[in-house]
C-alpha positions in Angstrom: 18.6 24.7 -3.5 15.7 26.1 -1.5 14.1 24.3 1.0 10.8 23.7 -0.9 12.2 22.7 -4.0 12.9 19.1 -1.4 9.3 19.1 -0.2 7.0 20.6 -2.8 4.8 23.5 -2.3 3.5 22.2 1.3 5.8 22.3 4.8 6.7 18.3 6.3 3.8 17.2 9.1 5.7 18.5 12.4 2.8 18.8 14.5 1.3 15.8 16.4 -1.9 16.6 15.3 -0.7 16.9 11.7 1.1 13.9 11.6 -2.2 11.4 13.4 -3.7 13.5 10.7 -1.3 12.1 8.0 -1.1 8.5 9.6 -5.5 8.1 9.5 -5.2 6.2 6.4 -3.6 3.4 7.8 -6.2 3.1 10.6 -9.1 3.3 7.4 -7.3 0.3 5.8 -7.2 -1.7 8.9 -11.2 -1.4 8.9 -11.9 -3.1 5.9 -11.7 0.3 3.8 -9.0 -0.9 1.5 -10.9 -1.5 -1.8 -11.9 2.1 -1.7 -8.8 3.3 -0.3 -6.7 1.1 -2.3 -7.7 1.8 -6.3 -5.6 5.2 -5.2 -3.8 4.4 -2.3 -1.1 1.8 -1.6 -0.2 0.4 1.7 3.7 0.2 2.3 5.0 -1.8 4.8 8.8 -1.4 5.7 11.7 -2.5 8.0 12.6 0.1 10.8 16.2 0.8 10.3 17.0 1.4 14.2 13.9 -0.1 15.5 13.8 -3.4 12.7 10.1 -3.2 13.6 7.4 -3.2 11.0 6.3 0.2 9.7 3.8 1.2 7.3 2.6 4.0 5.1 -0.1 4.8 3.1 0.7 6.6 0.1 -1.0 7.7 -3.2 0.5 5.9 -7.0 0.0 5.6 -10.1 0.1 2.5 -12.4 1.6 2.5 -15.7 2.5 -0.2 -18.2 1.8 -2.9 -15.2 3.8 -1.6 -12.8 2.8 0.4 -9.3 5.2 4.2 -9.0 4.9 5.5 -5.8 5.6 9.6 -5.6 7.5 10.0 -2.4 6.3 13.4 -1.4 8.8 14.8 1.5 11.4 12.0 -0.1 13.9 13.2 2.3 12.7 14.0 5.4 9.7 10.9 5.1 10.6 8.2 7.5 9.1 5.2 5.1 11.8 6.5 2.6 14.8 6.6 4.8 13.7 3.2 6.3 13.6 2.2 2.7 16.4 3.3 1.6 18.2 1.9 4.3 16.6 -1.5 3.7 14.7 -2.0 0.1 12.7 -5.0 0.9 9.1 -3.8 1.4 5.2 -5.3 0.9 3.0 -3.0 -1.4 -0.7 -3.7 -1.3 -3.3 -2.3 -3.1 -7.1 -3.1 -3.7 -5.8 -6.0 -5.5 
């Protein structure tokens, strides 16, 4: 299996700069942006599975038939999914 068949057409965030790049959504939510960022964004907040510290993500979905999917773009690599995985209990939040 090729490596982008795993991450879609676009590399993983490596760089710093990429990665505060990737993270700025959560900073917009935490200004009071989260009815605009929230009818397409969700706001995940997981367990750390070394740390067992609070992390959060915020990540596109889609709702269907009542209930939130979340694509998890870079499933593999993305630290939100391996903390998840590890540990399923998580808070979604959304504009609603």
């Amino acid at each position: 299996m090729a490596s982008h068949e795993l991450t879609g057409p676009f590399p993983y965030p490596s760089h710093p700069l990429w990665k505060a790049l990737a993270r700025s959504p959560i900073l917009l939510w935490r200004m009071g942006l989260e009815k605009v960022l929230g009818q397409v964004f969700a706001l995940i907040t997981v367990t750390g599975r070394k740390s067992g510290l609070s992390r959060r993500v915020v990540t596109e979905y889609c709702p269907y038939r009542g209930k939130l999917y979340i694509p998890a773009a870079y499933a593999p690599r993305a630290q939100w999914y391996r903390n998840l995985m590890a540990d399923p209990r998580a808070t979604v939040q959304t504009w609603q």
